[in-house]
N, C-alpha and C positions, 0 to 999 in steps of 0.2 A: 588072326585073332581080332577080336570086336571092344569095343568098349561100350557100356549101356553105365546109364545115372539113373537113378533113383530117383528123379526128381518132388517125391511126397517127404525125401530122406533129406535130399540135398538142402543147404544151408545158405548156399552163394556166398563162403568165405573164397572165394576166386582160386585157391591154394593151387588146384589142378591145373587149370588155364593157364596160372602165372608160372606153373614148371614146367607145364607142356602145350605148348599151345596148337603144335601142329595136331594135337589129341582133342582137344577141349577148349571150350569157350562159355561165355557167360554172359545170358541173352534173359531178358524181364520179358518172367509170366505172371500175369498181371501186375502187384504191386512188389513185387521178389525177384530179386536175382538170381538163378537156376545154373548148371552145367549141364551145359549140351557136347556129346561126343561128337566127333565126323563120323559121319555113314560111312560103312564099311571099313576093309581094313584097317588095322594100324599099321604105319609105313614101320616097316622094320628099325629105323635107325633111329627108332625109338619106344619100340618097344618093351627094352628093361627100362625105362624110365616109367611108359604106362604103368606095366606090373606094380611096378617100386609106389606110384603113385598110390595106384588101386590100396595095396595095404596101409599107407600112411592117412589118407583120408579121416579128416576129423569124425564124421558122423558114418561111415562105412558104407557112402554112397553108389559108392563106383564098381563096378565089375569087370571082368576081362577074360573074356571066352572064345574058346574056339565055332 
């Protein structure tokens, strides 16, 4: 499974990065702070936490697809 952000959605409350980092990170496009996923999979041993993330997300940026 994949993770993709929204980034026109994303808000840069960091929320994702600071629970998962081995998933997300938060990198300034232009004068904003964004979540960027890691390319390609997600390592499994974290997984249900991506999931868990993708629904708690404040502005319902996040996704998690096969």
């Amino acid at each position: 499974m994949r993770a993709t952000v929204d980034r026109e959605v994303c808000i840069g409350c960091e929320f994702c990065a600071s629970t998962c980092p081995k998933v997300f990170t938060i990198k300034m496009v232009g004068e904003d702070e964004k979540s960027f996923p890691i390319e390609g999979e997600i390592p499994e041993d974290v997984l249900e936490l991506a999931l868990d993330i993708e629904t708690k997300c404040p502005v319902a940026a996040i996704a998690i697809e096969d």
